[in-house]
C-alpha positions in Angstrom: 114.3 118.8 46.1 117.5 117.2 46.8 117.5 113.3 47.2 120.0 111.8 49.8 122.3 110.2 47.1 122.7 113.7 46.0 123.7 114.9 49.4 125.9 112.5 49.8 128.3 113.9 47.9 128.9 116.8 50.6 129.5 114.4 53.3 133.4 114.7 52.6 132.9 118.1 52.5 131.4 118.0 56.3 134.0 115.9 57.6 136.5 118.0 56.4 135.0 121.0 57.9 134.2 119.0 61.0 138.4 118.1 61.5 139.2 122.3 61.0 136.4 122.8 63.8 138.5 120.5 66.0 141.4 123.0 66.0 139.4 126.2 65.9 136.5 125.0 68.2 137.7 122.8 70.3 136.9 118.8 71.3 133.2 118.4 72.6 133.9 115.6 74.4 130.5 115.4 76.4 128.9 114.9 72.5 131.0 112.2 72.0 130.1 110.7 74.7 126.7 111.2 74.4 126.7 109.6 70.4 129.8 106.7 70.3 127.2 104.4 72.2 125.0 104.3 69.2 128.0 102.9 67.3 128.3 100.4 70.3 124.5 99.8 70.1 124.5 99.4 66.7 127.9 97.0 66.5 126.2 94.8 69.2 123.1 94.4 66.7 125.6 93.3 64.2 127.0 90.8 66.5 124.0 88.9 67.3 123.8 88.0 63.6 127.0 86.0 64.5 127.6 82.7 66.7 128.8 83.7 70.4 131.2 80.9 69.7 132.5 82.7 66.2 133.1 85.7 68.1 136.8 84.9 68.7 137.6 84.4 64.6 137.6 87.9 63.0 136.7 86.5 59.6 133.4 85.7 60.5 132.6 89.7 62.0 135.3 91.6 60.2 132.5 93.7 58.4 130.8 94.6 61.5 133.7 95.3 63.5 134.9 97.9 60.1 131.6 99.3 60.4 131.6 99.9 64.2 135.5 101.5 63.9 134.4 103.9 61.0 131.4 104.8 63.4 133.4 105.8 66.1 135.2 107.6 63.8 132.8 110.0 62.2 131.1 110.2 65.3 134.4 111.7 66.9 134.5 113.7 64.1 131.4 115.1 63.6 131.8 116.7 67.5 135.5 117.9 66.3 137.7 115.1 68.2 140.2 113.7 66.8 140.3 110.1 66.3 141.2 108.1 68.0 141.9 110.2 71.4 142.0 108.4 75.0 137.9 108.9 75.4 136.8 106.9 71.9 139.9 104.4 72.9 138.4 103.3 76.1 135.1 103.3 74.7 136.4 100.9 72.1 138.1 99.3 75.3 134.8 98.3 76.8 133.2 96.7 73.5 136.4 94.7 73.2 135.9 93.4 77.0 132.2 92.9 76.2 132.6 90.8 73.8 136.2 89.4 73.0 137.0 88.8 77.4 137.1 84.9 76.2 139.1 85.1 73.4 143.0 84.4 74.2 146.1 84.4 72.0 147.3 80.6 72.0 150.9 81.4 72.0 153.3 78.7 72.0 155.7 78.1 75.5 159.1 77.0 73.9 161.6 75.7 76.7 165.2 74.4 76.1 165.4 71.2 75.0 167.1 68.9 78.0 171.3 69.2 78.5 171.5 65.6 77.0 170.8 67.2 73.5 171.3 71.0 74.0 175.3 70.1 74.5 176.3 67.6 71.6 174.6 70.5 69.3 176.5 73.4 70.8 179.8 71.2 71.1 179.8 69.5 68.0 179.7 73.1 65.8 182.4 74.2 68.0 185.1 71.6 68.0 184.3 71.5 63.7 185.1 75.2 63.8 188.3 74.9 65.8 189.2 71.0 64.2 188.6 72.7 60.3 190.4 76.0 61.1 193.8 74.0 62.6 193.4 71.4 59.5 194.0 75.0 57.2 196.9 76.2 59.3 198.5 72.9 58.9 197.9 72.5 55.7 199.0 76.0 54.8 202.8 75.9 56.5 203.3 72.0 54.5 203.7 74.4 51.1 206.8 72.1 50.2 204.4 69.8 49.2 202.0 69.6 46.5 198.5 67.7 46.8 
């Protein structure tokens, strides 16, 4: 009798017979359905081990939330979808809005700095360029002359 560590070794075997049914047999996209909210299930199990307030730093769930996406993935698999198609994606879309909604990207809003300043540093370059460009011209026609 066969133990499961000894099956296990055919489990890349039956994905990879699982991906050529997607393009002989077709998506069964009802399946899917019916099996990615057992990774959703199982993902919001995971979560609870973590602070609601933690939710928003990846480091503290980044385990769960690999588990959950190679979940979705065999599970798409295993009906012969491809992963990730529109149906997993807004599946995924819902756990995100379930629990990340409150998490926002703080993102810095830059503005000019006031005329008073942004002038003298656009100016000042300028008139150097033009002031260090005529000093070479001059210096270049007074060739009579040595330094």
């Amino acid at each position: 009798m066969e133990t499961p560590a000894q099956r296990l070794h055919l489990l890349p075997l039956l994905l990879l017979l699982c991906g050529e049914c997607a393009q002989v047999c077709g998506c069964n996209e009802t399946g899917m359905l019916e099996r990615l909210p057992r990774c959703g299930k199982a993902f919001a199990e995971m979560m609870q081990k973590v602070a609601v307030w933690k939710w928003c730093n990846l480091s503290e769930f980044i385990v769960y939330y690999e588990s959950f996406t190679n979940c979705t993935e065999m599970e798409t698999t295993i009906v012969g979808c491809y992963w990730p198609n529109p149906l997993a994606q807004s599946f995924i879309t819902g756990v995100h809005r379930q629990f990340f909604s409150n998490c926002t990207v703080d993102r810095t809003h830059w503005e000019d700095p006031p005329d008073e300043v942004l002038i003298p540093l656009i100016a000042v370059p300028v008139v150097l360029t033009v002031a260090m460009a005529g000093l070479v011209v001059w210096r270049s026609k007074r060739t009579d002359r040595l330094l």
